[in-house]
C-alpha positions as CSV (number, residue, x, y, z in Angstrom):
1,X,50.9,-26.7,142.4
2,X,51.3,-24.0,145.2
3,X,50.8,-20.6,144.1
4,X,52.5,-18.0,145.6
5,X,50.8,-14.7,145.8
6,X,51.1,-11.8,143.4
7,X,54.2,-9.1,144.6
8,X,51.6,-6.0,143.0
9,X,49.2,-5.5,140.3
10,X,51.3,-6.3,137.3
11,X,52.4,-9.2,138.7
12,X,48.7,-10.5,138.9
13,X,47.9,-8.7,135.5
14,X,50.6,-10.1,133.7
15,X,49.6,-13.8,135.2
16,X,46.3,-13.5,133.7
17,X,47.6,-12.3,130.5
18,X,50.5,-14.2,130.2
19,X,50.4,-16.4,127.2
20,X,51.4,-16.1,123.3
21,X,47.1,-15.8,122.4
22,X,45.7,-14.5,125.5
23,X,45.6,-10.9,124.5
24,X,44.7,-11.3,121.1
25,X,41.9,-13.8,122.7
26,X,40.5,-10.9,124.9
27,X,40.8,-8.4,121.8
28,X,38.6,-10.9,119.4
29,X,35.8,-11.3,122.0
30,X,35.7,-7.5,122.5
31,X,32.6,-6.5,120.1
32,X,30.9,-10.0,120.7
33,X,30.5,-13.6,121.8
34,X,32.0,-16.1,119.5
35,X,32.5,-19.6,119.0
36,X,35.7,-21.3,118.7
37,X,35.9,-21.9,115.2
38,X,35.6,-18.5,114.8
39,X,38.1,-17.8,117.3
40,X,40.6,-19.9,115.0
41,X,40.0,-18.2,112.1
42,X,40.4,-14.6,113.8
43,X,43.7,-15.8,115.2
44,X,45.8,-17.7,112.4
45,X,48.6,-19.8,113.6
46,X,47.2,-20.4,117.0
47,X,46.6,-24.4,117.3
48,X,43.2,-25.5,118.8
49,X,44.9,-26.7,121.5
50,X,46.3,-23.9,122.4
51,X,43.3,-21.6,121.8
52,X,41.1,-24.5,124.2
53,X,43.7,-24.4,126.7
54,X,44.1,-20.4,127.0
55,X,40.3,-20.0,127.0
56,X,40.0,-22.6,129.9
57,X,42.5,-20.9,131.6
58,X,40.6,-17.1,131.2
59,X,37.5,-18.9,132.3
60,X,38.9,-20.0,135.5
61,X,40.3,-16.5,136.1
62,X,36.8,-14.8,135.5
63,X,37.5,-13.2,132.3
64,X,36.1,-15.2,129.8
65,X,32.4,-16.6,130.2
66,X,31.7,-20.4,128.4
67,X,27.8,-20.7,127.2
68,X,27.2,-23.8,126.3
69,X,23.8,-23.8,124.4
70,X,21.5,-27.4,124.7
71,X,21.5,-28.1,120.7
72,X,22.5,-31.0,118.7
73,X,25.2,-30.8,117.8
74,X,26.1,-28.6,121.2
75,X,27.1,-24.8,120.4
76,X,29.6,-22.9,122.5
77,X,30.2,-19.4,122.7
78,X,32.8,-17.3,124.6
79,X,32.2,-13.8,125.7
80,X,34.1,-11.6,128.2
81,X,32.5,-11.1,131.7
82,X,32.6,-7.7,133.1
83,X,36.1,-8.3,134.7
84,X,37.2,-9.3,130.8
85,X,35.7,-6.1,129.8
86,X,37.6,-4.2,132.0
87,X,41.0,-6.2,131.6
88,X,40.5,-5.2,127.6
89,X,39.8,-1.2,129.0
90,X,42.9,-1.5,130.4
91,X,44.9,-2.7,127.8
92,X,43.6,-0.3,125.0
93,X,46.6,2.0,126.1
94,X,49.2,-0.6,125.6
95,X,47.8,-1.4,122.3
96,X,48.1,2.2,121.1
97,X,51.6,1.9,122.6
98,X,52.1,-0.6,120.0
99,X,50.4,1.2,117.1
100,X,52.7,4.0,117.2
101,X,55.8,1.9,117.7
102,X,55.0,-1.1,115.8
103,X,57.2,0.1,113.2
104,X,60.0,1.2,114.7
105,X,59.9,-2.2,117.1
106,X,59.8,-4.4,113.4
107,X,62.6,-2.6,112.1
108,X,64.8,-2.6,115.3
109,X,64.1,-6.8,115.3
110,X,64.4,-7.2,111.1
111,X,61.0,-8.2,110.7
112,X,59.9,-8.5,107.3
113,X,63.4,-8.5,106.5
């Protein structure tokens, strides 16, 4: 697949992030490394195929680092790299964005209806 390049910085931004899990990803791995299983239980609903395929897909774009650990039975833990940490920095404000307009947003769109 050819990739065309990015028309500004939310363009690229919002490639990175795009994704149903991909934010909430970057906000579990925030205070520490963790393994997938813990990953899964941090984020209900989201399938480990889904969860396998979004980390991939943050390790390839440098925001996610994969440490695989030489044990039996092998142990893997994800962490953000420094350009993760700075990607979650950034979104901090859009997450207080939401905070303050979660409920309006929910009542607009009938949640919990």
């Amino acid at each position: 697949m050819v990739r065309r390049p990015f028309e500004c910085g939310i363009d690229a931004a919002v490639d990175v992030i795009g994704g149903k899990w991909k934010v909430l990803i970057l906000w579990a791995l925030d205070s520490e490394p963790r393994r997938s299983g813990e990953l899964r239980r941090m984020l209900p609903g989201v399938s480990e195929k889904m969860l396998i395929q979004h980390l991939r897909e943050l390790e390839t774009d440098g925001i996610v680092h994969r440490e695989v650990y030489a044990e039996v039975p092998p142990r893997v833990e994800y962490s953000l790299t420094e350009t993760g940490t700075a990607l979650n920095s950034a979104l901090a404000p859009l997450g207080e964005w939401g905070r303050q307009h979660k409920q309006r947003i929910e009542q607009v769109r009938g949640v919990g209806a």
